[in-house]
FINUDREN-489516 format. One record per atom (N, C-alpha, C): x, y, z. Coordinates in pm, whole numbers, padded with zeros to 5 digits, always signed. Example, Ala and Ser with C-alpha at 12.3 -4.5 7.8 and 13.67 -1.06 7.14 Angstrom:
<pts>
+01319-00569+00780 +01230-00450+00780 +01320-00330+00780 +01285-00225+00708 +01367-00106+00714 +01290+00003+00787 
</pts>
This chain:
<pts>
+00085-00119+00000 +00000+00000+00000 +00088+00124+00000 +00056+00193-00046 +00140+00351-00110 +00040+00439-00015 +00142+00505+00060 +00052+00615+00163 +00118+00780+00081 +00061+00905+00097 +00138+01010+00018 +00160+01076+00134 +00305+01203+00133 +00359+01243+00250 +00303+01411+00219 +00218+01438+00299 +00209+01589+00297 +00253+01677+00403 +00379+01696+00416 +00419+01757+00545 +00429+01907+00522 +00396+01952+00579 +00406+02113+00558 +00511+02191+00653 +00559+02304+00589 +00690+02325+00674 +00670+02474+00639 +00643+02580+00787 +00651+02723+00745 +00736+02787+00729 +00702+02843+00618 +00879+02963+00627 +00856+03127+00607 +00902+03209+00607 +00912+03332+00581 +00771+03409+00611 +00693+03349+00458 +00624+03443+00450 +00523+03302+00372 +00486+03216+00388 +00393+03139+00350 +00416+02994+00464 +00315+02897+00408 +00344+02743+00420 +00401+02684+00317 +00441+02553+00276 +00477+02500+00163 +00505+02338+00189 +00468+02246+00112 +00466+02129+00108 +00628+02104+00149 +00643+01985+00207 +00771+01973+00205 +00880+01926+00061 +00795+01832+00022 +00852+01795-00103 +00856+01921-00229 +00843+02066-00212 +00789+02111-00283 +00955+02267-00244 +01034+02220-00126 +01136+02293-00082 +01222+02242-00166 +01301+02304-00260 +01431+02328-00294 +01557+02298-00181 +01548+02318-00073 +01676+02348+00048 +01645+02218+00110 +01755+02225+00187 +01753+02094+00312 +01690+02126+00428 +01602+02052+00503 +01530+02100+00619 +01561+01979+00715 +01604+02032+00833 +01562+01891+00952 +01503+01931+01039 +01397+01821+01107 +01290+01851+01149 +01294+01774+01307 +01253+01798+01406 +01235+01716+01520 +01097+01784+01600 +01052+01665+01642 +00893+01711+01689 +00884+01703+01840 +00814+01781+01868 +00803+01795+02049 +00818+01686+02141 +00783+01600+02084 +00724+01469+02118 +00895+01388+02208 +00963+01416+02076 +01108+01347+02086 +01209+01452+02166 +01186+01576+02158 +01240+01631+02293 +01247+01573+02414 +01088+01558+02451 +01116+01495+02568 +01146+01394+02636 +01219+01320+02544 +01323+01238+02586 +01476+01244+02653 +01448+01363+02626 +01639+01439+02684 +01575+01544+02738 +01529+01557+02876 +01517+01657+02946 +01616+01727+02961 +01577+01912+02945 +01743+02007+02996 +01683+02147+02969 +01757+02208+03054 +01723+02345+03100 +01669+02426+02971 +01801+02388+02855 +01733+02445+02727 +01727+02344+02605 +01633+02440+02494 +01595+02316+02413 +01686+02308+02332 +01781+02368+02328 +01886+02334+02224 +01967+02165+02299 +01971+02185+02380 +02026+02041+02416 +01930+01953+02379 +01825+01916+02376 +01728+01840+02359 +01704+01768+02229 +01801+01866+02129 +01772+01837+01957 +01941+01768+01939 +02006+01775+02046 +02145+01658+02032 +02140+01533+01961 +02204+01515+01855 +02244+01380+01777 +02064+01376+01738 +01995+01483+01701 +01791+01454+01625 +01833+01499+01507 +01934+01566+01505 +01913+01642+01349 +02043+01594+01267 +02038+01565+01129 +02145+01515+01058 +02221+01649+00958 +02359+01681+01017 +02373+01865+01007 +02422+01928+01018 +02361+01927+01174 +02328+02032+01239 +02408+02004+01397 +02521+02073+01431 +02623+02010+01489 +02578+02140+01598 +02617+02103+01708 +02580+02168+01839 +02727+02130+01917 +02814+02252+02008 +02874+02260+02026 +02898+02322+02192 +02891+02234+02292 +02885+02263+02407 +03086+02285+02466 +03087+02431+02472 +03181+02500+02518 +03238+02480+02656 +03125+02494+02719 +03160+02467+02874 +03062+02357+02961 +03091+02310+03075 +03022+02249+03138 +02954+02297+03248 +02952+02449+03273 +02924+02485+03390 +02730+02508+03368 +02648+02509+03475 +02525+02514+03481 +02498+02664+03391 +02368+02603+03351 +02358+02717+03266 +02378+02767+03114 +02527+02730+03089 +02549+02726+02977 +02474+02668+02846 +02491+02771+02748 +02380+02689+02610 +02468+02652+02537 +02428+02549+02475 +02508+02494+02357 +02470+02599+02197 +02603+02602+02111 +02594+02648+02018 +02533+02569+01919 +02451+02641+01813 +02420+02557+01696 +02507+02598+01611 +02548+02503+01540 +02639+02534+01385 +02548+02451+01259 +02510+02497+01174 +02432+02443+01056 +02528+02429+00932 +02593+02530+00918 +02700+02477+00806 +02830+02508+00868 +02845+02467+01001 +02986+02512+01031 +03025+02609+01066 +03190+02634+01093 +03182+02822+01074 +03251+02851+01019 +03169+02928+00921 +03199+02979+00784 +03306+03105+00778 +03275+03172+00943 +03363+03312+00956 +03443+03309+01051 +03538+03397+01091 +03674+03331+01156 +03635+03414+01266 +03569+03592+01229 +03591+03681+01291 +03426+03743+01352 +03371+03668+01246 +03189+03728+01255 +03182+03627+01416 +02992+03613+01398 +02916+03515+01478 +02858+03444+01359 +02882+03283+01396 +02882+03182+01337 +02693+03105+01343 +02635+03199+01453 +02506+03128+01510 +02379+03164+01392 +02276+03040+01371 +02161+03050+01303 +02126+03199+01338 +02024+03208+01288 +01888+03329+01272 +01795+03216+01369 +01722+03242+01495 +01620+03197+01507 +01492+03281+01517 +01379+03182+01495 +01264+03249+01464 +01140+03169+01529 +01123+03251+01619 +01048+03150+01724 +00890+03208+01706 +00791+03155+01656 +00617+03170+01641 +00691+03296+01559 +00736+03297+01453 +00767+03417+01340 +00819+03553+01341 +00846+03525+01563 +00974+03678+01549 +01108+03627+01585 +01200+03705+01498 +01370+03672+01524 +01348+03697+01716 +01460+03568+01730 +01517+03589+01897 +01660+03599+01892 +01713+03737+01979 +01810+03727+01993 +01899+03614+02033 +01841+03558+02164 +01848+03415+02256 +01852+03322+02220 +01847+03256+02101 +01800+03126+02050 +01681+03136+02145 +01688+02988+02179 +01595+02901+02273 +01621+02885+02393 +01734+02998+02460 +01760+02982+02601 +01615+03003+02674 +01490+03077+02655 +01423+03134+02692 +01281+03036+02677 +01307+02949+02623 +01202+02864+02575 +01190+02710+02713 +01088+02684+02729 +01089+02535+02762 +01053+02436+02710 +01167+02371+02691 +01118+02205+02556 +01042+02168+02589 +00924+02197+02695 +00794+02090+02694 +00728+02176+02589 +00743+02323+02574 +00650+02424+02525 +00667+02388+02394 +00769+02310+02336 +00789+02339+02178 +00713+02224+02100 +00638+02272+01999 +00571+02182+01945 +00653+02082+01783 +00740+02183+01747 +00818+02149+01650 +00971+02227+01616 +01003+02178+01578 +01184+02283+01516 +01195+02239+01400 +01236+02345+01329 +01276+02297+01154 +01387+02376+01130 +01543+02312+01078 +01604+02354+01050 +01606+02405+00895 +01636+02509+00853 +01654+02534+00735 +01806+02527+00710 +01843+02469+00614 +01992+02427+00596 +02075+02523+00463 +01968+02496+00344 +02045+02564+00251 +02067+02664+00252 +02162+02745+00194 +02208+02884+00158 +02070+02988+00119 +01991+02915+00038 +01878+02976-00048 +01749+03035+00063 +01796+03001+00178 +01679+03052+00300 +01706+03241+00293 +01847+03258+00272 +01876+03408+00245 +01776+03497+00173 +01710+03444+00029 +01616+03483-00032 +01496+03530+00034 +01491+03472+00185 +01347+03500+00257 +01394+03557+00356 +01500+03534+00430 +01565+03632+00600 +01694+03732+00538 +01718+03732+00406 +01817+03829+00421 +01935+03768+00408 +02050+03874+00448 +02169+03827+00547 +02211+03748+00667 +02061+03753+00745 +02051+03732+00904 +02062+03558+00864 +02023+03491+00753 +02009+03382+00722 +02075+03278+00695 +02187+03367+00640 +02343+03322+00581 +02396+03181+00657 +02388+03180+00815 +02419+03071+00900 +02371+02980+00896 +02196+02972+00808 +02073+02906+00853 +01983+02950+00957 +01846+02879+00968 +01780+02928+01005 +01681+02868+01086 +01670+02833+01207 +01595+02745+01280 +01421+02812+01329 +01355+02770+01288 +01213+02773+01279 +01153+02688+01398 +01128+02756+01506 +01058+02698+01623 +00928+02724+01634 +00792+02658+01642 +00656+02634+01674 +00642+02588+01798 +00619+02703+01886 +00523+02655+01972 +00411+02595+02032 +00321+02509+02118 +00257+02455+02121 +00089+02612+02128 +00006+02481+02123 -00092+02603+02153 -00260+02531+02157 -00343+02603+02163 -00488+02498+02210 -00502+02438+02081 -00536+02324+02123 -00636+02185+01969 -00775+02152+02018 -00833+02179+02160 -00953+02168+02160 -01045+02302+02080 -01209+02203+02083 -01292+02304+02006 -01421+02304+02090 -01413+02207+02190 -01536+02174+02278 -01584+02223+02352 -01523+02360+02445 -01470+02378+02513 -01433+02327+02677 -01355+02248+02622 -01292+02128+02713 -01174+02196+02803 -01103+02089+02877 -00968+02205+02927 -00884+02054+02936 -00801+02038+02868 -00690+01925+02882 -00562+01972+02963 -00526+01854+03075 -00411+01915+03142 -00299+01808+03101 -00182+01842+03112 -00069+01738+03099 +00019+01782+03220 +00108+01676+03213 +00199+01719+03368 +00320+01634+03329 +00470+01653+03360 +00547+01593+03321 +00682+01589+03404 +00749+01496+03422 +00814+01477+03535 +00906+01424+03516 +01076+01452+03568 +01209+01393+03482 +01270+01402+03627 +01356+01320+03692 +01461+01283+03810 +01514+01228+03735 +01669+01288+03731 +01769+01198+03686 +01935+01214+03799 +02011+01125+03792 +02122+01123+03849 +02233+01116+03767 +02339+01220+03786 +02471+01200+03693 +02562+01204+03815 +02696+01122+03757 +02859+01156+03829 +02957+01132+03707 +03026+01148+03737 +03140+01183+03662 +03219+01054+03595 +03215+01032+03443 +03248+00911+03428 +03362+00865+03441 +03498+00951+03426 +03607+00934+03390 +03729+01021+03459 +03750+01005+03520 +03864+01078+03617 +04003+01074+03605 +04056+01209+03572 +04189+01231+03536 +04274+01181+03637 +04365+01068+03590 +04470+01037+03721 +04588+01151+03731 +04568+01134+03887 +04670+01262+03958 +04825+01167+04009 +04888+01231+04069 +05031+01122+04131 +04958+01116+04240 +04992+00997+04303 +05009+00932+04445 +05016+01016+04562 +05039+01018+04641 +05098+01093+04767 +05238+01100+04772 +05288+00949+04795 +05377+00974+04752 +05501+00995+04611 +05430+00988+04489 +05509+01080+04384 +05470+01221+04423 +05402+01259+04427 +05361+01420+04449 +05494+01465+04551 +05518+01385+04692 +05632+01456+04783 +05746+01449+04671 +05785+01335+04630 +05864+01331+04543 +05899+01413+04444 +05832+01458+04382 +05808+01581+04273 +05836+01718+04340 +05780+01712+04460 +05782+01872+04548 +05983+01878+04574 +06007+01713+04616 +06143+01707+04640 +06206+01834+04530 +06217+01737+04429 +06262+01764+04320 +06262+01910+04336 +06149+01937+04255 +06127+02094+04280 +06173+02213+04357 +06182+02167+04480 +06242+02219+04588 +06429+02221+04580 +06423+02122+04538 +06577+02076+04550 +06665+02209+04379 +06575+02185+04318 +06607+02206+04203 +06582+02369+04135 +06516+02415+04253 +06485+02599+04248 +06626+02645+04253 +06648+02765+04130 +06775+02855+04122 +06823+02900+04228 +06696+02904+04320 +06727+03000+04424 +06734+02926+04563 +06729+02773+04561 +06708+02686+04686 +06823+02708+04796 +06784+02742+04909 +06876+02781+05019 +06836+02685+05123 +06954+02649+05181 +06921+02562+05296 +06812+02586+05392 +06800+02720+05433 +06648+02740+05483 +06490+02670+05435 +06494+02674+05328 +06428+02618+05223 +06396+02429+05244 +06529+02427+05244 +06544+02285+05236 +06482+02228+05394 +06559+02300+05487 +06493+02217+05621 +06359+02242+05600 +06269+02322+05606 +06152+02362+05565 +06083+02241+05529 +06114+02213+05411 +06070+02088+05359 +06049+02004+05425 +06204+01952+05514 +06189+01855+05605 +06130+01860+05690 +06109+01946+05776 +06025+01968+05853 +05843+01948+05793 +05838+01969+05699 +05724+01955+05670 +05699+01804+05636 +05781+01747+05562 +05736+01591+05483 +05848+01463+05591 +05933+01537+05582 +06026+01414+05661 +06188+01393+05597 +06278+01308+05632 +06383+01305+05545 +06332+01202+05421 +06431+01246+05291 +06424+01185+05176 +06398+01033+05205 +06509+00996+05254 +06459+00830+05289 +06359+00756+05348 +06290+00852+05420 +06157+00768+05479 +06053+00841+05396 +06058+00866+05281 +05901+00935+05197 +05857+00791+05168 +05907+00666+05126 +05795+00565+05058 +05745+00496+05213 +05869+00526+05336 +05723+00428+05480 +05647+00576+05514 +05679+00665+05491 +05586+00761+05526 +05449+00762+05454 +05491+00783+05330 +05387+00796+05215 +05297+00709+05138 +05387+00570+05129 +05371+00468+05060 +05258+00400+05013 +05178+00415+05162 +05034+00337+05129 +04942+00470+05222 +04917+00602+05157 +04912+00703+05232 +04785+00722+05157 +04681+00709+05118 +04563+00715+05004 +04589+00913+04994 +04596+00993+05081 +04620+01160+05119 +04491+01193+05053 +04445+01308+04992 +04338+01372+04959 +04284+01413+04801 +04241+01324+04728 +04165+01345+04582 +04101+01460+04548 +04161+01543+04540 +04058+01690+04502 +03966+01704+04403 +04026+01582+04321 +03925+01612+04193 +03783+01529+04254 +03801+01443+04335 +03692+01359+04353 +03624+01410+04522 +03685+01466+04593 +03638+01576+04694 +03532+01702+04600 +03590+01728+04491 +03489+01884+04458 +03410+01836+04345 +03463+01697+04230 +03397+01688+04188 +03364+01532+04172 +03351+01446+04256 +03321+01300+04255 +03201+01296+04284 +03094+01404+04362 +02947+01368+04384 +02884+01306+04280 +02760+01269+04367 +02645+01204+04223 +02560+01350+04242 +02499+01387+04138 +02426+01509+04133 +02285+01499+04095 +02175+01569+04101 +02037+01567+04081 +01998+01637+03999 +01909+01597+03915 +01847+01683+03779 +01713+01684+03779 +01641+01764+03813 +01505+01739+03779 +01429+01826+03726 +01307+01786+03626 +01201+01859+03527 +01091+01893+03616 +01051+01965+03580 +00855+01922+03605 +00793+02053+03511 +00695+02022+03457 +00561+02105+03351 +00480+02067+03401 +00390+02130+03414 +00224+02099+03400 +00180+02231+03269 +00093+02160+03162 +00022+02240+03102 -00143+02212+03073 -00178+02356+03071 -00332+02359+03037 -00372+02416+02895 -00388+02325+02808 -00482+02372+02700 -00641+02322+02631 -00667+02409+02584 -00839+02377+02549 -00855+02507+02466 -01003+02541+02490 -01021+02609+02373 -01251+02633+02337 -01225+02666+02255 -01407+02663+02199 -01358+02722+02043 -01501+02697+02002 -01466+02773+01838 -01408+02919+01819 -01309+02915+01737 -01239+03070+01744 -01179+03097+01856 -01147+03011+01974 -01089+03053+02032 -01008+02935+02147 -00860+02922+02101 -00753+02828+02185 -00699+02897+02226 -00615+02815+02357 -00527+02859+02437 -00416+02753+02524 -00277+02792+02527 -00230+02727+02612 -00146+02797+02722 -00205+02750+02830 -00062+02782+02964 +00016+02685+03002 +00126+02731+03061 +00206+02638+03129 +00316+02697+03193 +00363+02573+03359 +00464+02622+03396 +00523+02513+03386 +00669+02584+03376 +00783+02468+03437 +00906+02535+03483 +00942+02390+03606 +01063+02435+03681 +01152+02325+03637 +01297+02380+03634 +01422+02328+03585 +01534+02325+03739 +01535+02235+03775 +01679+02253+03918 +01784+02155+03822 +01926+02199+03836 +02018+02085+03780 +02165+02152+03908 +02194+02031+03978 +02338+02056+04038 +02438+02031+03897 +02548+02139+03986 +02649+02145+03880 +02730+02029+03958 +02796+01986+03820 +02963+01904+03860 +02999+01980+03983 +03047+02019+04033 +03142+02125+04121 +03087+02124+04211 +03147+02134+04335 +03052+02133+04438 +03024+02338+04450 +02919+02313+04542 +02864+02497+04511 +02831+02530+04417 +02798+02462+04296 +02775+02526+04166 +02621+02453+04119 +02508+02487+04042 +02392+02516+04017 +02299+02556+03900 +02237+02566+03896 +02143+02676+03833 +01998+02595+03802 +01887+02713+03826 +01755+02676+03804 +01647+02765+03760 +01565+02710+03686 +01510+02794+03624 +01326+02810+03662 +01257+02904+03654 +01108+02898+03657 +01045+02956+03535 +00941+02887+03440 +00923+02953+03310 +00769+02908+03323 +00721+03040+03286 +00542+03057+03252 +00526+03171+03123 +00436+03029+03043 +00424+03108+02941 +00252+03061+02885 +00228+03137+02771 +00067+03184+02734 +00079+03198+02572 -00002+03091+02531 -00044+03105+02378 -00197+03075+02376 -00220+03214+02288 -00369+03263+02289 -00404+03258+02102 -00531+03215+02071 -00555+03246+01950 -00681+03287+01951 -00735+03382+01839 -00853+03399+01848 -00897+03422+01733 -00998+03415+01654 -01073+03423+01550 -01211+03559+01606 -01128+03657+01576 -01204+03773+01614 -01365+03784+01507 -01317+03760+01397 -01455+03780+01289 -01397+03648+01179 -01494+03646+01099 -01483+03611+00970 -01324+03671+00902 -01268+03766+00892 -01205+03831+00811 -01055+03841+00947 -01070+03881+01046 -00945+03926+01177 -00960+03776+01276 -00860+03759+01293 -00767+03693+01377 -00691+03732+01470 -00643+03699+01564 -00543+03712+01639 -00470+03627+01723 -00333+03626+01684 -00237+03517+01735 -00137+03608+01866 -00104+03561+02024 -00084+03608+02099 +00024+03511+02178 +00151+03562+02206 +00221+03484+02282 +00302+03550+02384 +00326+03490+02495 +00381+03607+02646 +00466+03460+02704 +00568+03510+02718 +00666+03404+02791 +00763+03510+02919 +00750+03410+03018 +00861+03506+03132 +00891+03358+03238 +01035+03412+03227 +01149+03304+03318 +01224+03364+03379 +01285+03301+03525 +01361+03384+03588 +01466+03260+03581 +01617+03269+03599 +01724+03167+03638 +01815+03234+03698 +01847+03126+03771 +01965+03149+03890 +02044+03050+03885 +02190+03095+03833 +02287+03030+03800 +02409+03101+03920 +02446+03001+03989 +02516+02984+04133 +02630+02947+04137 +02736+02960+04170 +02853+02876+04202 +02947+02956+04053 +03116+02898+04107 +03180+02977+04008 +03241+02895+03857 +03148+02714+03911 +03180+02608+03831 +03284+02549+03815 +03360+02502+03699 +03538+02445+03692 +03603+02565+03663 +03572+02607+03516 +03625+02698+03445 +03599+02806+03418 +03532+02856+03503 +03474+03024+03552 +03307+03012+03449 +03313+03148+03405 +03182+03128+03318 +03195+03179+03214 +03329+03178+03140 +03325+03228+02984 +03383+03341+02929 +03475+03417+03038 +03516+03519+02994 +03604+03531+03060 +03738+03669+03001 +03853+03694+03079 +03851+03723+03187 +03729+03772+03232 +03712+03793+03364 +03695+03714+03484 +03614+03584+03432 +03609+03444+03516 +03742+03366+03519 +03871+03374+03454 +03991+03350+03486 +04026+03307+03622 +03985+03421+03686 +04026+03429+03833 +03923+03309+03908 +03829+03270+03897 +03769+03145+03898 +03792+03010+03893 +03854+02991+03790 +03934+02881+03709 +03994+02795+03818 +03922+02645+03842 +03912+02573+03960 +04025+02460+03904 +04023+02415+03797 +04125+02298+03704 +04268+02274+03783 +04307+02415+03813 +04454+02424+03813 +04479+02369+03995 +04384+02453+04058 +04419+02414+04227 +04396+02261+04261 +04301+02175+04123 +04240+02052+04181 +04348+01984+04145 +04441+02037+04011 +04550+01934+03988 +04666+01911+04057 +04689+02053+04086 +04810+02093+04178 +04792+02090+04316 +04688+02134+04392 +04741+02114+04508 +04771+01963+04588 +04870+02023+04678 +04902+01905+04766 +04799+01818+04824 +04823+01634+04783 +04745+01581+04872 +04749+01538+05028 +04871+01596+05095 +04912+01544+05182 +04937+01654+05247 +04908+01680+05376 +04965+01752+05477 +05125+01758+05549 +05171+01607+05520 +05263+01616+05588 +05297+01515+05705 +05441+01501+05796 +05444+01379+05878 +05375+01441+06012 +05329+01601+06029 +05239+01650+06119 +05129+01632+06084 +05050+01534+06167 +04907+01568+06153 +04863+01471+06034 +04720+01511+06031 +04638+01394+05945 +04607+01502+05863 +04619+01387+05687 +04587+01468+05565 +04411+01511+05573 +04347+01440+05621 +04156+01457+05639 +04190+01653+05699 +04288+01667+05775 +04327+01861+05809 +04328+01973+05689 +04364+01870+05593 +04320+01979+05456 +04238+02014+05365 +04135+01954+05455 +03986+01988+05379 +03930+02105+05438 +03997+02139+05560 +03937+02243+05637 +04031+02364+05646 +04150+02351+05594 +04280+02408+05580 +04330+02498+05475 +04318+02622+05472 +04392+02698+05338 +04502+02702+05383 +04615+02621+05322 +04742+02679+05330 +04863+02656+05224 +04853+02793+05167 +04899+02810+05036 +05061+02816+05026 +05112+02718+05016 +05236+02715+05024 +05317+02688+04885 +05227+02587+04784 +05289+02559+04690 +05186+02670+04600 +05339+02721+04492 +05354+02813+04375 +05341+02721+04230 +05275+02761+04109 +05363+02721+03994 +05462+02786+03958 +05474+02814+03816 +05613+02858+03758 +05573+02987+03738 +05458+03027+03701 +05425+03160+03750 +05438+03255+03833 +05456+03173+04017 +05435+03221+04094 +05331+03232+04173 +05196+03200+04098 +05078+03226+04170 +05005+03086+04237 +04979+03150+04394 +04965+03082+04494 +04857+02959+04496 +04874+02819+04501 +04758+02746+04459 +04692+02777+04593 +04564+02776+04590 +04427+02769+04708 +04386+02633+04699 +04363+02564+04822 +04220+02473+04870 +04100+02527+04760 +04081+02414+04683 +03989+02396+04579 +03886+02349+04683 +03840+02322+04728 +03713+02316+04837 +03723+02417+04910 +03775+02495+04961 +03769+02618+05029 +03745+02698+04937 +03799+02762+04826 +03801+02814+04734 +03655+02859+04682 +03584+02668+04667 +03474+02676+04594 +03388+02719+04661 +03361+02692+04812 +03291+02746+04886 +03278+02905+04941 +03418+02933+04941 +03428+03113+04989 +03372+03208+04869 +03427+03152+04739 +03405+03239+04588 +03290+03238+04534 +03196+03345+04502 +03091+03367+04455 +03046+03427+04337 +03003+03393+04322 +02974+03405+04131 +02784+03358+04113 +02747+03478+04112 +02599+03431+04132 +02481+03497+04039 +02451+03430+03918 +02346+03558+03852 +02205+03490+03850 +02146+03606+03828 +01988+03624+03822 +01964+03709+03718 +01859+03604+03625 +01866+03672+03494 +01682+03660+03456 +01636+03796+03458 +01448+03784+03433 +01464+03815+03248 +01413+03727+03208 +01336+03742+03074 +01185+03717+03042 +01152+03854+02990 +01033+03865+02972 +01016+03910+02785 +00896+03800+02742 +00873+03799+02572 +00763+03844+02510 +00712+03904+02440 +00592+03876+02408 +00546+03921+02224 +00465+03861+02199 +00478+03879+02057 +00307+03841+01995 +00281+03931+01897 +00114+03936+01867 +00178+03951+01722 +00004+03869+01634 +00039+03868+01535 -00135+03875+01429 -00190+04003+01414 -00296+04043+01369 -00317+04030+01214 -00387+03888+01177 -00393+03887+01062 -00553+03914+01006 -00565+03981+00871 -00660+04061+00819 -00684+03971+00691 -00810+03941+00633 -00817+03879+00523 -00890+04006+00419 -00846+04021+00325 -00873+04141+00240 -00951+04085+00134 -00956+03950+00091 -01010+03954-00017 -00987+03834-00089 -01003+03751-00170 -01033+03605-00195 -00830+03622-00284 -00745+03587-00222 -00641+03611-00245 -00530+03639-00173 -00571+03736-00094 -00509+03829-00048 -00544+03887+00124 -00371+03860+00178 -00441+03900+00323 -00342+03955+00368 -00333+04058+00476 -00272+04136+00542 -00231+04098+00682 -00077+04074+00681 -00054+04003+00834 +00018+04116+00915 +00016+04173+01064 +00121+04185+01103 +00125+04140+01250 +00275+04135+01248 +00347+04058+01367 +00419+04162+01412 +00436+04165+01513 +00518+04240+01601 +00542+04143+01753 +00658+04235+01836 +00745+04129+01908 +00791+04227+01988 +00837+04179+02141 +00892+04267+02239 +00960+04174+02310 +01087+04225+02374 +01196+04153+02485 +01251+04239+02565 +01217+04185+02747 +01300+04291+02795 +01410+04159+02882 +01510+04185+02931 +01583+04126+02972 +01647+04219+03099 +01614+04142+03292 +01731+04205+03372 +01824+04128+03412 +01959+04123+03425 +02038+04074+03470 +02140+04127+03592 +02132+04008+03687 +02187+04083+03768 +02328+03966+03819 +02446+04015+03854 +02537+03901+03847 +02595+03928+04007 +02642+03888+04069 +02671+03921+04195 +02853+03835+04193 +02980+03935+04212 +03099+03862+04254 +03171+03909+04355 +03186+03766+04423 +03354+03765+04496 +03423+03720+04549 
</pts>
């Protein structure tokens, strides 16, 4: 039996059969989002689209992944799609969106999408549909949706021993331009003589930093509830959802709250009106591994204290003393002082709060057996507030 495919795919400024596009399109439907729950929906379309390569920069909470559709084409520009979410450009991609809310995504791939967005297009062009009312009864359908998940860390960079690490400090110590016998007792006093480092050290387990700040198991969880329904000429959908995800890191975070509103109405025979209002607040916490993306989060940058610092305290005292202990003794070649990466993570603050508020109407007019008059218009305000130190 021969079934025929009529898929329709909107673009610009019409509908159009799919088979009937010139360009490459990939498509993923709401449905299959929610299979990969995540703060944003760009993660959600990972390994759905054949393409369309997504490029996660950092690991810290919060962070969005990049889309690349043909790559990057420019060395010096921005490499990111045009998105076009219910038919107004978003600056944001889809940070602002919740994948339960999305009813479809269509990538536009070819070059030839330019003909309809311009320049803005050049990258490609991702086409997001929101959900919105399908009753006519006037009924009220609710859905509710619910994701707990657990991650840890699969793969852990091996560090030296306890005792190679004294060993290495030996070295080091021994081997500074500037090593003065002061120096040297120092040492001893701190670790012991050279010859007793392997009964000192030997079977010494000392302190895993990478698996102290980042060995936890961590918690992820979804939840939506939405309400849609409707009567003749007139659908609607609400919905909220909350996003919590612990970061890798200990102290680190972020969570989100998003309520949003799609309204339609069939004002007359001839006027319509299409209505959409979205507002989310997130709070992204902690200073993560690798700060949050800029020269300025440098000073953040957790990698270096987890590799370097000492696991061992020493033949004084018990190494379990340096979890509670800043004491910055070892330098790199730089000079600059390593810190207690658990102290560190806990004293240093790095904390934003970011309100986005959307909204976008779209008044269409039928003029005449042919011919109809649409307009759309669109608003974004955005506060951000970042807190450091």
């Amino acid at each position: 039996k021969t079934e025929a495919l009529d898929e329709v795919v909107v673009i610009g400024y019409a509908t159009v059969k799919r088979k009937d596009l010139t360009g490459s399109v990939a498509s993923v439907k709401g449905s299959d989002m929610l299979k990969t729950p995540g703060s944003d929906a760009t993660q959600a379309i990972a390994g759905r689209m054949s393409g369309v390569q997504l490029i996660q920069s950092d690991g810290q909470p919060g962070a969005v992944p990049e889309i690349r559709v043909r790559g990057g084409i420019s060395i010096t520009q921005d490499n990111s799609p045009l998105y076009i979410i219910d038919g107004i450009p978003n600056e944001d991609g889809m940070s602002n969106i919740n994948p339960n809310d999305i009813e479809s995504i269509d990538v536009l791939k070819d070059a030839s999408v330019t003909a309809i967005y311009g320049a803005r297009g050049a990258n490609g062009v991702v086409l997001v549909t929101t959900k919105s009312g399908s009753q006519s009864d006037g009924t009220a359908k609710v859905s509710f949706d619910a994701y707990v998940g657990w991650r840890k860390l699969a793969n852990k960079i091996d560090v030296l021993s306890t005792e190679e690490f004294v060993l290495a400090d030996y070295e080091r110590t021994l081997g500074g331009l500037t090593t003065s016998e002061t120096q040297m007792n120092s040492w001893q006093q701190r670790y012991g003589g050279f010859a007793d480092i392997h009964t000192n050290y030997g079977n010494r387990p000392g302190i895993d930093w990478l698996d102290e700040t980042m060995g936890r198991t961590t918690t992820t969880q979804s939840y939506r509830v939405g309400i849609q329904g409707g009567t003749k000429g007139l659908n609607y959908y609400v919905s909220y959802g909350y996003f919590d995800d612990e970061g890798a890191m200990v102290y680190s975070g972020s969570n989100k709250h998003s309520i949003s509103a799609n309204i339609r109405a069939d004002i007359s025979k001839r006027v319509s009106f299409n209505g959409r209002i979205n507002y989310d607040v997130q709070k992204i916490y902690g200073s993560g591994v690798a700060g949050n993306g800029s020269n300025v989060d440098a000073r953040f940058n957790k990698l270096t204290q987890i590799f370097w610092y000492r696991p061992t305290i020493g033949i004084q005292g018990s190494d379990d003393q340096l979890r509670y202990t800043n004491d910055p003794i070892l330098e790199d070649d730089s000079g600059n002082t390593m810190v207690n990466p658990l102290l560190g993570a806990a004293s240093e603050r790095d904390d934003r709060k970011i309100r986005t508020l959307q909204a976008s109407a779209t008044l269409t007019l039928k003029l005449g057996k042919g011919w109809t008059f649409r307009s759309t218009n669109g608003t974004r305000y955005q506060n951000t507030r970042r807190d450091l130190f």
